[in-house]
DSSP file (Angstrom, degrees, kcal/mol; ACC not computed):
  #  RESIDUE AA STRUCTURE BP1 BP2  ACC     N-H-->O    O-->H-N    N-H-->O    O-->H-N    TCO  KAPPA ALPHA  PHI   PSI    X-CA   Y-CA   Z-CA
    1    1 A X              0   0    0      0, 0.0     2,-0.4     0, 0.0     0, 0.0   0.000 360.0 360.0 360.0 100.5   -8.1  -23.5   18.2
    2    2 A X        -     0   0    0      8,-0.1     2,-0.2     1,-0.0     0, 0.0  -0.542 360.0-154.1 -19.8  95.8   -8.1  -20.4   16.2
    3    3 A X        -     0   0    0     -2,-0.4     8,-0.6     0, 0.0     2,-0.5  -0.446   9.0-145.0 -82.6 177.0  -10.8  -18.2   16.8
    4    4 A X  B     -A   10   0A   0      6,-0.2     6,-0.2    -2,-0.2     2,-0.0  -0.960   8.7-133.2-146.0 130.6  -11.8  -15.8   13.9
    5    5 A X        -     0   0    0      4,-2.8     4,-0.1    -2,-0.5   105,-0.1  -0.020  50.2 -87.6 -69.3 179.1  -13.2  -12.0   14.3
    6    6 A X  S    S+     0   0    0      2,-0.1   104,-0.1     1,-0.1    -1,-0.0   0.963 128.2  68.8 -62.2 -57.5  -16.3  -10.9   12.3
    7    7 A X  S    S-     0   0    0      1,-0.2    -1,-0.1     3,-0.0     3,-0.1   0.726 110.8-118.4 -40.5 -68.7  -13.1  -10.0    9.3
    8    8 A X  S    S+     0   0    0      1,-0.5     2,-0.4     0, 0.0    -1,-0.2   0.277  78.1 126.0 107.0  34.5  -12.5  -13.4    9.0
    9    9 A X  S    S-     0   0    0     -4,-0.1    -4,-2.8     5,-0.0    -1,-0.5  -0.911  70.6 -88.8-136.5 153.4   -8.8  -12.7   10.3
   10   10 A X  B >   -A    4   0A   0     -2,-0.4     3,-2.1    -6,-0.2     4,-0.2  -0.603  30.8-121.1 -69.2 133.1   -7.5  -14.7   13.3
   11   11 A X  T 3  S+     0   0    0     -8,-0.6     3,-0.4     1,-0.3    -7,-0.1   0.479 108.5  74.7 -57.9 -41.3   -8.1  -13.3   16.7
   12   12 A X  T 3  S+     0   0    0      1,-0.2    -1,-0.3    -9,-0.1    -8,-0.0   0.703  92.4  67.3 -74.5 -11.4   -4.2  -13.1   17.7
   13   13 A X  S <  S+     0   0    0     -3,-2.1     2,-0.4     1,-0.2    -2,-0.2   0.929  98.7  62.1 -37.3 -61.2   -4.4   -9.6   14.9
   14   14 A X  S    S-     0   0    0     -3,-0.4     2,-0.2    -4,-0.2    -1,-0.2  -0.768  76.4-158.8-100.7 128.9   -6.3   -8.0   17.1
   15   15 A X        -     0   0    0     -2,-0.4    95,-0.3     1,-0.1    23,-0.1  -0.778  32.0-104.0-106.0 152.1   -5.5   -6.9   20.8
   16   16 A X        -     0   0    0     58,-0.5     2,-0.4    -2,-0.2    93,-0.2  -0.032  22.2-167.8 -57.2 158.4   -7.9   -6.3   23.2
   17   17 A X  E     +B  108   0B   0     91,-1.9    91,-5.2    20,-0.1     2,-0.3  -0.927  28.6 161.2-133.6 120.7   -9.1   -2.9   24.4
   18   18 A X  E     -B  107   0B   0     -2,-0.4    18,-1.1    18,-0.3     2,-0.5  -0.894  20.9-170.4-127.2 132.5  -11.5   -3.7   28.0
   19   19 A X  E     -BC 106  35B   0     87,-2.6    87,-2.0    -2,-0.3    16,-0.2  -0.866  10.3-163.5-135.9 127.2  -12.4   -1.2   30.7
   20   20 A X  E     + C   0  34B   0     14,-0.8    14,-1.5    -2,-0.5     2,-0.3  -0.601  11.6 174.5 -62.3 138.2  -14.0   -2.9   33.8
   21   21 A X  E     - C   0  33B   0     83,-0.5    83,-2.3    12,-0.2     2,-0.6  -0.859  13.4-171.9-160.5 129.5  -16.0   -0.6   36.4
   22   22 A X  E     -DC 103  32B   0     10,-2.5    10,-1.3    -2,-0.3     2,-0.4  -0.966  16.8-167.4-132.7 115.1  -18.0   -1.9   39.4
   23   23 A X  E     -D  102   0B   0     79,-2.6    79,-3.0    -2,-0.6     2,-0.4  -0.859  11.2-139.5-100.3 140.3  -20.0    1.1   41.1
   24   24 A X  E     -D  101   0B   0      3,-0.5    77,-0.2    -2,-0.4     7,-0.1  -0.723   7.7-129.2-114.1 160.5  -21.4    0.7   44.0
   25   25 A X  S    S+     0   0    0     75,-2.8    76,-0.1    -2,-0.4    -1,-0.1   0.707  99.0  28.7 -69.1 -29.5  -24.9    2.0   45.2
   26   26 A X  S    S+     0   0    0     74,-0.2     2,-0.3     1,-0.2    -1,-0.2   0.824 126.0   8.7 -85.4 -38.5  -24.1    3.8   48.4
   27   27 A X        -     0   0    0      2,-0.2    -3,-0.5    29,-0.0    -1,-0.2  -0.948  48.3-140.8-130.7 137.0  -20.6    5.1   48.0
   28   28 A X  S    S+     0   0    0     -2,-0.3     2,-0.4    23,-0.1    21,-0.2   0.163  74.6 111.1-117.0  39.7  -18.1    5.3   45.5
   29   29 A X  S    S+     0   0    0      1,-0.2    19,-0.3    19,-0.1    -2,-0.2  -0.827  92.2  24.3 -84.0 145.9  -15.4    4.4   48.4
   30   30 A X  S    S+     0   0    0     17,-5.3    -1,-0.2    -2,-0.4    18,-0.1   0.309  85.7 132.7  97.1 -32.4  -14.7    1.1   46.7
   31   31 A X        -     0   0    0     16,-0.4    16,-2.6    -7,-0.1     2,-0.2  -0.595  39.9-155.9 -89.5 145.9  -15.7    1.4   43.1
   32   32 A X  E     -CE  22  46B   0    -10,-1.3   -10,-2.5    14,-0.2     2,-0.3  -0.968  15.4-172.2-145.3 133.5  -13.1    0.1   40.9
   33   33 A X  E     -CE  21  45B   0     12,-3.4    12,-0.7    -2,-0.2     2,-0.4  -0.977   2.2-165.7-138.0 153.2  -12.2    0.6   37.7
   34   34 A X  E     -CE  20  44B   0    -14,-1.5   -14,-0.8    -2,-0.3     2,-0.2  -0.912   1.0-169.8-127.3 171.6   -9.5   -1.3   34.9
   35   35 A X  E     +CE  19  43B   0      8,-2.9     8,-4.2    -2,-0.4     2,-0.3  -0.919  11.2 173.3-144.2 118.7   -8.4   -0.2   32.1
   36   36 A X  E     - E   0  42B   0    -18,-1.1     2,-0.3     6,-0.2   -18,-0.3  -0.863  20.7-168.3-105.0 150.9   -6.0   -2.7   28.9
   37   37 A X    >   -     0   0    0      4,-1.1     3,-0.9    -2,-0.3   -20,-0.1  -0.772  45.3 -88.2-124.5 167.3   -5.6   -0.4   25.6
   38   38 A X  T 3  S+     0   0    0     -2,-0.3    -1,-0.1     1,-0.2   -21,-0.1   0.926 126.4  70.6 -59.9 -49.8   -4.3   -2.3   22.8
   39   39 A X  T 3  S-     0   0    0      1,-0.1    -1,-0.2    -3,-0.1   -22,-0.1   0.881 113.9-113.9 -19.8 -54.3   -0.9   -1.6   23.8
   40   40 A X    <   +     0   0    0     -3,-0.9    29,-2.8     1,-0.3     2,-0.2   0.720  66.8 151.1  98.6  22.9   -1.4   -4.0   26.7
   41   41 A X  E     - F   0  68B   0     27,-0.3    -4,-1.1    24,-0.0     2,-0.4  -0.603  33.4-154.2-115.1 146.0   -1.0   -0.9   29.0
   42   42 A X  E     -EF  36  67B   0     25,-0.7    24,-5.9    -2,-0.2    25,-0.8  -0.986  11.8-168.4-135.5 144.5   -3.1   -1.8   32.0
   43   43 A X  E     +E   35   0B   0     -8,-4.2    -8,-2.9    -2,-0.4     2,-0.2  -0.947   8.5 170.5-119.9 151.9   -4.7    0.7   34.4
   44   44 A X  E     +E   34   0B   0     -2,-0.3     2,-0.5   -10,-0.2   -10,-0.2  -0.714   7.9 171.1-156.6 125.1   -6.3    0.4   37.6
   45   45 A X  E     -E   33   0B   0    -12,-0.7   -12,-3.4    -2,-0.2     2,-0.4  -0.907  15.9-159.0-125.7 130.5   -7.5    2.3   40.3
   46   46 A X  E     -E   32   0B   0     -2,-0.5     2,-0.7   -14,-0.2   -14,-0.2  -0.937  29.3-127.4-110.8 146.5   -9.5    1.7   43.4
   47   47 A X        +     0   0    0    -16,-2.6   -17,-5.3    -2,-0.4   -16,-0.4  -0.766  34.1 168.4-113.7 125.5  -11.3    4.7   44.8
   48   48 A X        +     0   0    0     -2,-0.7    -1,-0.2   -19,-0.3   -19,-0.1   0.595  60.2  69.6-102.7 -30.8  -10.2    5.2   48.9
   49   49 A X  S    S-     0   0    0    -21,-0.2     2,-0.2     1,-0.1     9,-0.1  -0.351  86.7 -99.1-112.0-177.8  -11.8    8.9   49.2
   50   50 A X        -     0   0    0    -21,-0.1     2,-0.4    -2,-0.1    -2,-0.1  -0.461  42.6-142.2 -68.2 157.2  -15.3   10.5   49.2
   51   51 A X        -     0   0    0     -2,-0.2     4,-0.2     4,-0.1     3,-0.2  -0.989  19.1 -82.8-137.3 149.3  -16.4   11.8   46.4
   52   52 A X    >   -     0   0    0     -2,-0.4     3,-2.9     5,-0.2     5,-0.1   0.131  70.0 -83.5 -27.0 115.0  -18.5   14.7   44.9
   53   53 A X  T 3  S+     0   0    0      1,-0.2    -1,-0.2     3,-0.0     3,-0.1  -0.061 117.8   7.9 -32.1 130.3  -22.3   13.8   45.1
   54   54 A X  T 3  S+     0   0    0      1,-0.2     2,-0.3    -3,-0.2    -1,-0.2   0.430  98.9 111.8 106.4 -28.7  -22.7   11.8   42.2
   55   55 A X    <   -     0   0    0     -3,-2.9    -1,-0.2    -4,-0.2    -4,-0.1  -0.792  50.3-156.8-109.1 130.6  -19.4   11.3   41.0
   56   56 A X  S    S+     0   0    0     -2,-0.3     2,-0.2     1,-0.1   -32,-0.1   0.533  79.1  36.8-105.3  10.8  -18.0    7.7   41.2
   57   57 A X        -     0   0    0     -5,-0.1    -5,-0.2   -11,-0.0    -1,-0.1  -0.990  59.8-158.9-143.1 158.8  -14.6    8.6   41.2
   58   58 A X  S    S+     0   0    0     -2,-0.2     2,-0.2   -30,-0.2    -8,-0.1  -0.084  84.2  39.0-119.3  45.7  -12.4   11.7   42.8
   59   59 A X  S    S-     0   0    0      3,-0.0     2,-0.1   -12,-0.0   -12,-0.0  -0.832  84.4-112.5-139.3 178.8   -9.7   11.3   40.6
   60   60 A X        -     0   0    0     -2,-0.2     2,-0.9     1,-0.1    -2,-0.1  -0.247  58.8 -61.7 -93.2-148.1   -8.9   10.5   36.8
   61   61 A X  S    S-     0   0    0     -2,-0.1    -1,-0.1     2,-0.1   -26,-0.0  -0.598  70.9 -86.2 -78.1  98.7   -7.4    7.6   35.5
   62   62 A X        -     0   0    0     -2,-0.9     3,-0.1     1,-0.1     4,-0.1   0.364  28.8-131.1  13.5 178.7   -3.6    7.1   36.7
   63   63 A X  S    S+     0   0    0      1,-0.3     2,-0.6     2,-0.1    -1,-0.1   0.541  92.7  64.1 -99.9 -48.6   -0.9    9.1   34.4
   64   64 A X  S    S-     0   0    0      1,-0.1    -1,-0.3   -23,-0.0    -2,-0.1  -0.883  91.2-116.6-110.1 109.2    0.8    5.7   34.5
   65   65 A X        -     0   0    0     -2,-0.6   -22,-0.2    -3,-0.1     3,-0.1   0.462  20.4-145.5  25.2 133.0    0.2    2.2   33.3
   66   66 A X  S    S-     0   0    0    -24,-5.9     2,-0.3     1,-0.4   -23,-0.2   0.909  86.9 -22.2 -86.6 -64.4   -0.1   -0.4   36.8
   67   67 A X  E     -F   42   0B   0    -25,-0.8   -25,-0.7     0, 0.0     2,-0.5  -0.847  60.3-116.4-166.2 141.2    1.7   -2.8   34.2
   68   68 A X  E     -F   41   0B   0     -2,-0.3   -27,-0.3   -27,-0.2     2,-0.2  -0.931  38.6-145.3-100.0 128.0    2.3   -3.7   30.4
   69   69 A X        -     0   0    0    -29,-2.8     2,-0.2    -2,-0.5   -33,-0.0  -0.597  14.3-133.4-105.1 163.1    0.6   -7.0   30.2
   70   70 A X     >  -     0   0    0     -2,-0.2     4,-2.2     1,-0.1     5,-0.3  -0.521  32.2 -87.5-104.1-176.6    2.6   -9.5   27.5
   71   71 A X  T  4 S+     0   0    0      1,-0.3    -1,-0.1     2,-0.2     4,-0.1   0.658 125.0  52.9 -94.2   4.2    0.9  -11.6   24.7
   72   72 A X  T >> S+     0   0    0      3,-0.1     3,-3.2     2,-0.1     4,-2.8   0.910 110.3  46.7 -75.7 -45.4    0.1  -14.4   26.5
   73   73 A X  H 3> S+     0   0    0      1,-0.3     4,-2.2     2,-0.2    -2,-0.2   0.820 114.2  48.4 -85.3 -25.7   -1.6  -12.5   29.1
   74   74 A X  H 3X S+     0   0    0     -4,-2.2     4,-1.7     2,-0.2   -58,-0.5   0.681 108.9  54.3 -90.5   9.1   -3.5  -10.5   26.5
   75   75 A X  H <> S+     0   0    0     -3,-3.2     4,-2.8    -5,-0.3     5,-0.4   0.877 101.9  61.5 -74.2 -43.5   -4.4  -13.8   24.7
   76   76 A X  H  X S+     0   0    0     -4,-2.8     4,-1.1     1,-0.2     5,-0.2   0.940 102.2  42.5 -62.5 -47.4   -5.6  -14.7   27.8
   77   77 A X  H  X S+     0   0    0     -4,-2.2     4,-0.9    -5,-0.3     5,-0.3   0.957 109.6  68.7 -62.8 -43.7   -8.2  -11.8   27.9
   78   78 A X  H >X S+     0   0    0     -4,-1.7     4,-3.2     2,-0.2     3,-1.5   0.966 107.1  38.4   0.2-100.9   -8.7  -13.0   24.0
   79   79 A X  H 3X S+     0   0    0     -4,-2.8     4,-2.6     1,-0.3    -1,-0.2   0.672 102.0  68.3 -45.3 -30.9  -10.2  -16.0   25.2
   80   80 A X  H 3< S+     0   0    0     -4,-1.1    -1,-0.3    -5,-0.4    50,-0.2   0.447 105.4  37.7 -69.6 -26.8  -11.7  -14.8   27.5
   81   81 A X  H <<>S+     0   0    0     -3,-1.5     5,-3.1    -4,-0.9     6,-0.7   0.763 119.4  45.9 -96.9 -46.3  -14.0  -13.0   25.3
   82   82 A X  H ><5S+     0   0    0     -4,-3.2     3,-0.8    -5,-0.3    -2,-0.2   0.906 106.5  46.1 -93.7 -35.4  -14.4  -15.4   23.0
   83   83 A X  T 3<5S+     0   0    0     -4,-2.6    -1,-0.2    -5,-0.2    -3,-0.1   0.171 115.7  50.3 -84.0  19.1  -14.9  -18.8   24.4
   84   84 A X  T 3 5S-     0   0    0     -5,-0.1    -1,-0.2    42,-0.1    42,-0.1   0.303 109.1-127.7-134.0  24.2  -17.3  -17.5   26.7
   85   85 A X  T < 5 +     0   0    0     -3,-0.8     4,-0.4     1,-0.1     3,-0.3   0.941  41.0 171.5  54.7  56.5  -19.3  -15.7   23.7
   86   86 A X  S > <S+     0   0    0     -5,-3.1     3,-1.4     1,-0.2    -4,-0.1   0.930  72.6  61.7 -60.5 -37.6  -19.1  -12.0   25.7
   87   87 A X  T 3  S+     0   0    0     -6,-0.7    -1,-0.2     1,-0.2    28,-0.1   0.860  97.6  54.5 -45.4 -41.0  -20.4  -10.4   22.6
   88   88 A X  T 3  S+     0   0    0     -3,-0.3    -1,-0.2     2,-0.1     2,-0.2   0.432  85.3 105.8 -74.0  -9.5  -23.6  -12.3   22.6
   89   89 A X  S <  S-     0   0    0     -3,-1.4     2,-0.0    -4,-0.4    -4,-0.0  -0.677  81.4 -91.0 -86.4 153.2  -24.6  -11.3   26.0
   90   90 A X        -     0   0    0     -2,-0.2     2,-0.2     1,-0.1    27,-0.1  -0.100  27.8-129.1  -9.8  97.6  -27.4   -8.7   26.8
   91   91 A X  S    S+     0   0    0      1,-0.2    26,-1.6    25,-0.1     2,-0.5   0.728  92.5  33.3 -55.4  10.6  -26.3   -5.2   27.1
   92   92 A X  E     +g  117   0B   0     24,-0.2     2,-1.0    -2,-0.2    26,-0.2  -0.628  53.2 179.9-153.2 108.3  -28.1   -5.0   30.4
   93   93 A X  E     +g  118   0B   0     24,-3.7    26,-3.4    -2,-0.5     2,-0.6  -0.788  24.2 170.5-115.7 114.5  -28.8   -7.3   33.0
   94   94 A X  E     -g  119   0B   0     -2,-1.0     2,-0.6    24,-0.2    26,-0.2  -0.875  27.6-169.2-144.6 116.4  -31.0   -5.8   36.2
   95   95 A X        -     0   0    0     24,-1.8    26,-0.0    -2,-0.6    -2,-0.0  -0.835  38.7-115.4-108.0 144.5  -32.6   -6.8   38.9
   96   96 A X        +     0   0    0     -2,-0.6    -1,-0.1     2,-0.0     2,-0.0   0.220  61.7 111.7 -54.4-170.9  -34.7   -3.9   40.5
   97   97 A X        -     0   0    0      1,-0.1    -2,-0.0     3,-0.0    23,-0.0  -0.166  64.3-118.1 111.7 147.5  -33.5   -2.7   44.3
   98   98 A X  S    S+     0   0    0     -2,-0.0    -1,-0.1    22,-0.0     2,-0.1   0.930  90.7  48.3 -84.9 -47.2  -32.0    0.4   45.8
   99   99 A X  S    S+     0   0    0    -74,-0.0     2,-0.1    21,-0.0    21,-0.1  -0.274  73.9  68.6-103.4-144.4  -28.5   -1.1   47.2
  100  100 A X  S    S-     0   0    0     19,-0.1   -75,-2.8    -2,-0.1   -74,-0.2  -0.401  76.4 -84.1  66.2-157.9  -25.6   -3.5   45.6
  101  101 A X  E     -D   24   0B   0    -77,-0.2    19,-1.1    20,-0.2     2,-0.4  -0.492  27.4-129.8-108.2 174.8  -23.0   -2.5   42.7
  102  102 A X  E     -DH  23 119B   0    -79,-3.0   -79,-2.6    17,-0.2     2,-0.3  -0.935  13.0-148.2-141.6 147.6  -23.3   -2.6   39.2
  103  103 A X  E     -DH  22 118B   0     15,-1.1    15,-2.3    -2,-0.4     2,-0.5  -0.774  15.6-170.0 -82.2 122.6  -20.7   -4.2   37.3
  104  104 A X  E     - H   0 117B   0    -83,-2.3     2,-0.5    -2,-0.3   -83,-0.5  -0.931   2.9-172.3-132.1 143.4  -20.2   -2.5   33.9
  105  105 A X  E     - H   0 116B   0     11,-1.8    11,-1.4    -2,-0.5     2,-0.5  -0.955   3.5-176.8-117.9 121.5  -17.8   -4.3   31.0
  106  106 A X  E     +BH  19 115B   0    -87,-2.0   -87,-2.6    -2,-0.5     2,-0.4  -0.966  15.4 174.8-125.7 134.6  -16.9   -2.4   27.6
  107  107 A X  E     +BH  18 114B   0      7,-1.9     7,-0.7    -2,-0.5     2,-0.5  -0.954  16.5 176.1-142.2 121.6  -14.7   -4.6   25.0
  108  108 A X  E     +BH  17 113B   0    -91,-5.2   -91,-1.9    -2,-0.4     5,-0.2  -0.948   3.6 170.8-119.0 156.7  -13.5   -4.1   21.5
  109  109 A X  S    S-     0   0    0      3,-1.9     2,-0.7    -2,-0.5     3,-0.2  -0.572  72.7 -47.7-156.8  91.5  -11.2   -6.6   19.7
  110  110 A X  S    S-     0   0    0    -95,-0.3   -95,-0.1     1,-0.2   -99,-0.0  -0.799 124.9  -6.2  66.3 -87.3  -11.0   -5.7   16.4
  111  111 A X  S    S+     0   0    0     -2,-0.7     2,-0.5    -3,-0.1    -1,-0.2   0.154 113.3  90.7 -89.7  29.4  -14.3   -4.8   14.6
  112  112 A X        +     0   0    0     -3,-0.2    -3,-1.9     2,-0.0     2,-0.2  -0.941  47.9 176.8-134.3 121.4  -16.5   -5.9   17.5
  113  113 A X  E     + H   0 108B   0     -2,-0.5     2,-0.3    -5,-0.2    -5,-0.2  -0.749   6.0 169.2 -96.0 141.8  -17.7   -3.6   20.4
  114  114 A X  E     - H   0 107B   0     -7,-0.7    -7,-1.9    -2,-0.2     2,-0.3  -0.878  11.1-169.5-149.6 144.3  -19.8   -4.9   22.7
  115  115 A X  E     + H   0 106B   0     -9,-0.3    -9,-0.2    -2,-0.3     2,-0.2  -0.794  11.1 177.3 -95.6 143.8  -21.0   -3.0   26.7
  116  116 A X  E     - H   0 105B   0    -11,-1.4   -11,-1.8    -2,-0.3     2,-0.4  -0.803  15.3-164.3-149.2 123.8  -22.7   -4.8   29.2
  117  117 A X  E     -gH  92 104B   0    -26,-1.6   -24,-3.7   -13,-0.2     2,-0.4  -0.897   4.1-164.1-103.2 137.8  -23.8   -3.6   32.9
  118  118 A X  E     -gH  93 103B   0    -15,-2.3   -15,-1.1    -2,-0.4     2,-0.5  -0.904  14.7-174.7-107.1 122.5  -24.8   -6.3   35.3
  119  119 A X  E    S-gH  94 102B   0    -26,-3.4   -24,-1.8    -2,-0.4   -17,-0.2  -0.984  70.2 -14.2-126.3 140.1  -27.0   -4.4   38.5
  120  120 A X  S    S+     0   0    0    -19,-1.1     2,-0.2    -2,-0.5    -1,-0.1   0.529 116.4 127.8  68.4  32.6  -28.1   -6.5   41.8
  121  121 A X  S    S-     0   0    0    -28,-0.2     2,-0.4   -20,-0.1    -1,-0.2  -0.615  75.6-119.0 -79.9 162.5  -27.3   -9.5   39.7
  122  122 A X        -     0   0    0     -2,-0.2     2,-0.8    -3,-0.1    -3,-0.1  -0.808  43.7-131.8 -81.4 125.9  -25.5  -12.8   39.4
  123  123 A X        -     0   0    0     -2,-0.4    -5,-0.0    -5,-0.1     3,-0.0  -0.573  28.4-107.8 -92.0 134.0  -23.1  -12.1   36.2
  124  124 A X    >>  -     0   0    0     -2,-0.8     4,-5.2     4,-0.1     3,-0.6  -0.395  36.5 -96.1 -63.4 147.2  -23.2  -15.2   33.4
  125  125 A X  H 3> S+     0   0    0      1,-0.3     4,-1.8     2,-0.2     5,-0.4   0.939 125.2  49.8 -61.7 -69.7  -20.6  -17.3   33.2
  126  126 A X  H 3> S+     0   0    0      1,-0.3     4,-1.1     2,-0.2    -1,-0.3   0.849 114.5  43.9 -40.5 -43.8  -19.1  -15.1   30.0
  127  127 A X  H <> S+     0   0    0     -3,-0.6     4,-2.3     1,-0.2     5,-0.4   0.928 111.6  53.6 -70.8 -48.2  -19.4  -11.8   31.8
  128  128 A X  H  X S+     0   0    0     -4,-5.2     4,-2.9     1,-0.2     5,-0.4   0.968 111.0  48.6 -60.5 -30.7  -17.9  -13.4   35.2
  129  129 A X  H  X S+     0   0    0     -4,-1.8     4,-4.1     1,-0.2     5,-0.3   0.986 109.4  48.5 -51.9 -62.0  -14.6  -14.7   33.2
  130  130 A X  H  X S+     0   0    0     -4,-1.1     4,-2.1    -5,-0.4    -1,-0.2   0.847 114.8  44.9 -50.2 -42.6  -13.9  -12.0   31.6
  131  131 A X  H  X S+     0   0    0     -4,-2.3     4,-1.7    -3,-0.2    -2,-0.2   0.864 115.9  45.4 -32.1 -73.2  -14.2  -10.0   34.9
  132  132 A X  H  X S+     0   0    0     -4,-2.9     4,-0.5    -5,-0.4     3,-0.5   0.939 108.4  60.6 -65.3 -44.9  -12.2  -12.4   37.1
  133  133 A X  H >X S+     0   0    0     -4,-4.1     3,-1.6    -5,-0.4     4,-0.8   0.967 108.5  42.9 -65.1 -63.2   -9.6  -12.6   34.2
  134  134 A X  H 3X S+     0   0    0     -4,-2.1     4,-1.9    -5,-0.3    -1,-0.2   0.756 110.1  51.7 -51.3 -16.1   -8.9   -8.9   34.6
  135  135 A X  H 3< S+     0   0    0     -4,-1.7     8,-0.5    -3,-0.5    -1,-0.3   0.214 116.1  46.4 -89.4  23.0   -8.9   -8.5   38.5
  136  136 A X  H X< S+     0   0    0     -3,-1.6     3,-2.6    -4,-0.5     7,-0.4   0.648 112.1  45.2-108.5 -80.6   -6.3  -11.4   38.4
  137  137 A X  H 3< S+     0   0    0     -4,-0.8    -2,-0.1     1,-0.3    -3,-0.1   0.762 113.1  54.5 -21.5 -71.2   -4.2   -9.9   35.6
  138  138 A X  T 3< S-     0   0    0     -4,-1.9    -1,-0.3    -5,-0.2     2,-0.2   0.846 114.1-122.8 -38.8 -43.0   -4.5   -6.4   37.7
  139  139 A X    X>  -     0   0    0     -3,-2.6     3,-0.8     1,-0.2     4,-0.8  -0.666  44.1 -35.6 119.1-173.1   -3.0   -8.2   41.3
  140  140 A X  H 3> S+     0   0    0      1,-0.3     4,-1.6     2,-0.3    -1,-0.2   0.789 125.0  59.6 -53.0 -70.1   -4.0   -8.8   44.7
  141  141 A X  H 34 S+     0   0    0      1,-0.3    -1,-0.3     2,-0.2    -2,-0.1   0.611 114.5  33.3  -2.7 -67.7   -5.7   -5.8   45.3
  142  142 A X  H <4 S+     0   0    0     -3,-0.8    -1,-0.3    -6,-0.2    -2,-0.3   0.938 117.6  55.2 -74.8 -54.0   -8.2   -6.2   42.7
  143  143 A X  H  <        0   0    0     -4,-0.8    -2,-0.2    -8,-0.5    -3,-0.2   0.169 360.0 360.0 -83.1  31.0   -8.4  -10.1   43.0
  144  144 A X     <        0   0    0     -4,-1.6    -1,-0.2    -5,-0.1    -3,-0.1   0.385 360.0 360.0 -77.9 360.0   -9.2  -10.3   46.8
């Protein structure tokens, strides 16, 4: 099955560009962030140290690429967007309450942008694919 962007052009034109971030409410020991550019470049960092009141990370984003993903594996993020309609979902999903994370997704693939933050929620089947397909891509680390 093709899918087809808002152009009207087939889906394999355009590669994704995703950054993943789950902050958490107490700490930012823990908080995790990925990163795919269109390249296929993938970053990822888990934050180990304390950080500056406020701040949800104490460093920036790696110098260097964890991995160059290939074009199955960025098809696989593709699909992953598109058969589980991420575009259509809510840019916000929140339930009130002081601790948990929030999970925050931003995704372009060719002339569609779409953010969504999940807080003290269950993430929807679209949001959670898309999510589990990048901490698997990323390794162990992330997908523990």
């Amino acid at each position: 099955m093709e899918h087809q962007l808002s152009t009207g052009q087939p889906s394999t034109a355009a590669q994704p560009e995703i950054e993943f971030r789950r902050i958490q409410a107490i700490s930012c020991r823990g908080n995790l962030r990925i990163r795919v550019t269109p390249a296929g470049e993938l970053f990822a960092y888990v934050e180990t140290r304390d950080c500056t009141r406020g701040q949800h990370w104490s460093a920036p984003w790696p110098e260097k690429a964890l991995r160059r993903l290939d074009l199955r594996q960025q098809r696989q993020l593709v699909d992953a967007l598109l058969e589980g309609d991420f575009f259509a979902l809510p840019g916000e999903i929140l339930t009130p309450g002081r601790d948990g994370f929030r999970d925050q997704i931003d995704a372009t693939l060719g002339e569609r942008h779409h953010s969504v933050s999940i807080e003290r929620s269950a993430a929807p089947p679209a949001f959670a694919r898309v999510r589990a397909t990048l901490m698997a891509l990323a390794g162990p680390v992330f997908s523990g």
